[in-house]
C-alpha positions in Angstrom: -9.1 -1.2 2.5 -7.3 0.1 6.2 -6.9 3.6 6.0 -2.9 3.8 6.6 -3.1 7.7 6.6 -6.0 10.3 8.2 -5.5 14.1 8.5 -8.6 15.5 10.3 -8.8 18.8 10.6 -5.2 19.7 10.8 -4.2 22.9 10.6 -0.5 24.3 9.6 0.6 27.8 10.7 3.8 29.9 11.1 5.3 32.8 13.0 7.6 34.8 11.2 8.9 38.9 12.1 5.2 38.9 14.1 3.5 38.0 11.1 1.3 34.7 11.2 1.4 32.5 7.8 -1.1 29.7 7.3 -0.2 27.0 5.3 -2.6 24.0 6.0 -6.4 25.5 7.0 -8.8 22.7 8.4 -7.6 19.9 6.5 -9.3 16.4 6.6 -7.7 13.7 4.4 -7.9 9.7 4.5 -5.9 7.6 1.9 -6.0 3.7 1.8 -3.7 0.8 1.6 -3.0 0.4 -2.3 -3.8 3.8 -3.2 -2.5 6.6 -5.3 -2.8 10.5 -4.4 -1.5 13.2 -5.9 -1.9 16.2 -4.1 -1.6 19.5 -6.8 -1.8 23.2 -6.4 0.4 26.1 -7.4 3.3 27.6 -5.4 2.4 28.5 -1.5 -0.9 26.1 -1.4 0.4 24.2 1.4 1.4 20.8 -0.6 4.7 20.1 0.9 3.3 21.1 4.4 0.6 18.7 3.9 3.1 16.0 2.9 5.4 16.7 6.2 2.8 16.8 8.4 1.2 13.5 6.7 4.3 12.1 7.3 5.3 13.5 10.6 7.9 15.2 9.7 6.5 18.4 11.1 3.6 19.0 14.0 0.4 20.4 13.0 -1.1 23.4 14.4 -4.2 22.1 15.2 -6.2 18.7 14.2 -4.8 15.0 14.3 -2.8 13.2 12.0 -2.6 9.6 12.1 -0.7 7.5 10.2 -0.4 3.6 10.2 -3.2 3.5 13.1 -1.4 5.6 15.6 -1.9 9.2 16.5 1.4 11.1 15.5 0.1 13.8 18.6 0.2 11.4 21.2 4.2 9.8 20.3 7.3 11.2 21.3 10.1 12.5 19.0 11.9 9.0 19.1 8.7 6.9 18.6 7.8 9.4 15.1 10.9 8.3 14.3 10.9 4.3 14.7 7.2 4.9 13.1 8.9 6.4 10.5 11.5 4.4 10.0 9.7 1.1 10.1 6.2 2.2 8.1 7.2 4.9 6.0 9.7 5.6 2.7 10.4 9.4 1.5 11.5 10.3 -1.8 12.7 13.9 -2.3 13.6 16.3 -5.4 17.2 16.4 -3.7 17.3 12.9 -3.7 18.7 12.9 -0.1 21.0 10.3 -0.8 24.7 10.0 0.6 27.2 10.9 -2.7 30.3 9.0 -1.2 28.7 5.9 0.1 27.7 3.4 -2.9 24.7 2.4 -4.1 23.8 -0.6 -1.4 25.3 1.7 1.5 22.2 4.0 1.2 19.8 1.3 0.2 20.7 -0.1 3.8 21.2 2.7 5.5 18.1 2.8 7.6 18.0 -0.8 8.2 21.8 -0.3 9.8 20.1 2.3 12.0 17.8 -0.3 13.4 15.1 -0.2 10.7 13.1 -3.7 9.4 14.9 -5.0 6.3 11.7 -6.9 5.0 13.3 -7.0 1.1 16.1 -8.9 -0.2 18.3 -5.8 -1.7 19.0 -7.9 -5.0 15.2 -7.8 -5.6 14.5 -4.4 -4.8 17.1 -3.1 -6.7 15.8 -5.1 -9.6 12.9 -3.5 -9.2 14.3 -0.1 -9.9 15.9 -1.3 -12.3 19.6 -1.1 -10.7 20.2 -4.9 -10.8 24.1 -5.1 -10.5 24.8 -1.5 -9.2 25.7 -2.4 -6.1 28.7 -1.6 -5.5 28.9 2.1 -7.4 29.2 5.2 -5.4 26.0 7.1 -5.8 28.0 10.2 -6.8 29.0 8.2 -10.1 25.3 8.1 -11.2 22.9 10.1 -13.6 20.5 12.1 -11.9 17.5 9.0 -12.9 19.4 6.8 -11.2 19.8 8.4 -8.2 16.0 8.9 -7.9 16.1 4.9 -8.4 18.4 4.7 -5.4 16.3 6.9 -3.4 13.0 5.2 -4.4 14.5 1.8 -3.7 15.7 3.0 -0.3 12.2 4.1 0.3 11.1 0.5 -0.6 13.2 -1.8 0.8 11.6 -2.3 4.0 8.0 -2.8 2.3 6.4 0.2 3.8 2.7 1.4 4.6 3.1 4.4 2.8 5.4 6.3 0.6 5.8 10.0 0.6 7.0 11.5 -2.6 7.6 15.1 -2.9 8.3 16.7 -6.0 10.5 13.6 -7.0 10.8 14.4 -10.5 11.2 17.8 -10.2 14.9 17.3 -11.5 14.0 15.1 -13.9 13.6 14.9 -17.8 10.2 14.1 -18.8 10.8 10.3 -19.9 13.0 9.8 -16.5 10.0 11.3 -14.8 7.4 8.9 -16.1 9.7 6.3 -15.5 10.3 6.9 -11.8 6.7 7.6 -11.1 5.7 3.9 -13.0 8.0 2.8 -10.0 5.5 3.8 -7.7 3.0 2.9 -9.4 3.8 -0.6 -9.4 4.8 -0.7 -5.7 1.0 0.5 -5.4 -0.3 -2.4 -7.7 1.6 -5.1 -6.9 2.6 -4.5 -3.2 -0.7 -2.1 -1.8 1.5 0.0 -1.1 0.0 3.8 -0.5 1.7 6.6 -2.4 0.9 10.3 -1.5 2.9 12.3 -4.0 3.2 16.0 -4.2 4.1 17.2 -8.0 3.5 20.3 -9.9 3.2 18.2 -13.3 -0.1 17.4 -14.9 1.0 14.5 -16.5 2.8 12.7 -13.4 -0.4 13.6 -11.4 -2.4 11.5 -14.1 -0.3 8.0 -12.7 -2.2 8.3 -9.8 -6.0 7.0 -8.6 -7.1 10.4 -6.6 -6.2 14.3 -7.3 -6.4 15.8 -4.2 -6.3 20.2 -4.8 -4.8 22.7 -2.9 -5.7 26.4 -2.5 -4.1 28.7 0.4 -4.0 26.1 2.3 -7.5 24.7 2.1 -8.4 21.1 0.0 -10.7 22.5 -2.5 -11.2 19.4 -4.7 -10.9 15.8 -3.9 -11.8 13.0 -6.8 -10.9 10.7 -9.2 -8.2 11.4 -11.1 -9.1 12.1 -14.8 -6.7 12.7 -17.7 -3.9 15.2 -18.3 -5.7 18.1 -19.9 -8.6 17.9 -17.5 -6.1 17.6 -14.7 -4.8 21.0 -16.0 -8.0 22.7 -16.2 -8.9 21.9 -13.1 -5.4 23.1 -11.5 -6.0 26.7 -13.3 -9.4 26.4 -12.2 -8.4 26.1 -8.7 -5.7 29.1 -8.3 -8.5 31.4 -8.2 -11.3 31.6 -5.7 -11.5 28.5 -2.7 -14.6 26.7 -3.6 -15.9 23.6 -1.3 -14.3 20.2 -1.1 -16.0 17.5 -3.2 -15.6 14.2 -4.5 
């Protein structure tokens, strides 16, 4: 399978009141078309830093980051964006979604900025399970439905890669499950590769590879294996660094 994302060894750091913060340390990281990684590790382990630099939505300190075949370090700020734009969907916890426009106005949106429109909106919506929603304002819908909107959006122009970051964070647990079997079918049926960051043992268990973070550093990499054992491992983890393996 092509590789559609590589970290190797990136590093993530921060200046703040003289004081440096590191929040990625030497991280090396390859996921494939048509595969699902969850990355995992308690508050401050550098998940969402990971995902942003993944998705070049922030610079690295140090190491490369390639995504799609081209070296995020060697593009301008306007060619990470087309990248972006073209290659890549982003579901948030916030949703990031436009309240007054309706529901085919921010499905769109990024192809009316320039962006490939490689699905039909009819059929990606249906996908979602928003068949017929069309024409509703976004700010008229249930917090599960937005997160359809947003992961729709995010699939409309049949990208390489999705980046989900906490995107059931606001979610009831059956809402949750059923969001995350959205991207799990974009994965099966479309190779489409998913890199989600959660908090939540059992939307981690949806995906192929649990990827662990601790202070920054990947401390386990492996098959995913089932909600309880996910758990164990993530307690496991927010103690001492121990090597990478898988």
């Amino acid at each position: 399978m092509d590789t559609v994302v590589q970290l190797t060894g990136v590093s993530r750091s921060y200046r703040t009141g003289g004081r440096e913060t590191v929040a990625l340390d030497d991280v090396s990281l390859d996921v494939a078309a048509g595969e699902f990684v969850a990355v995992m590790g308690v508050t401050g382990s550098g998940k969402s830093t990971l995902l942003h630099c993944a998705a070049g939505l922030e610079r690295p300190s140090a190491g490369t980051v390639r995504l799609v075949g081209r070296d995020l370090g060697r593009l301008g700020e306007a060619a990470r964006t087309r990248l972006r734009r073209d290659s890549v969907g982003v579901v948030f916890q916030s949703y990031n979604l436009l309240s007054e426009l309706t529901v085919a106005q921010n499905v769109l949106l990024p192809q009316r900025l320039g962006g490939p429109r490689a699905r039909p909106l009819a059929e990606v919506l249906a996908s979602v399970g928003l068949a017929g929603t069309e024409q509703r304002p976004v700010g008229e819908l249930s917090g599960g439905q937005r997160q359809r909107v947003a992961v729709a959006r995010a699939l409309a122009a049949d990208p390489a890669v999705v980046f989900a970051d906490e995107p059931t964070g606001a979610l009831d647990p059956t809402t949750g499950a059923q969001v995350v079997g959205l991207l799990r079918t974009a994965v099966d049926t479309r190779a489409v590769a998913v890199v989600l960051v959660t908090h939540d043992p059992r939307v981690a268990a949806a995906s192929d590879r649990l990827v662990l973070l601790h202070a920054g550093a990947l401390v386990s990499d492996g098959p995913t294996p089932d909600v309880a054992a996910i758990a164990e491992q993530l307690a496991a983890v927010s103690g001492a660094p121990q090597a990478a393996s898988r």
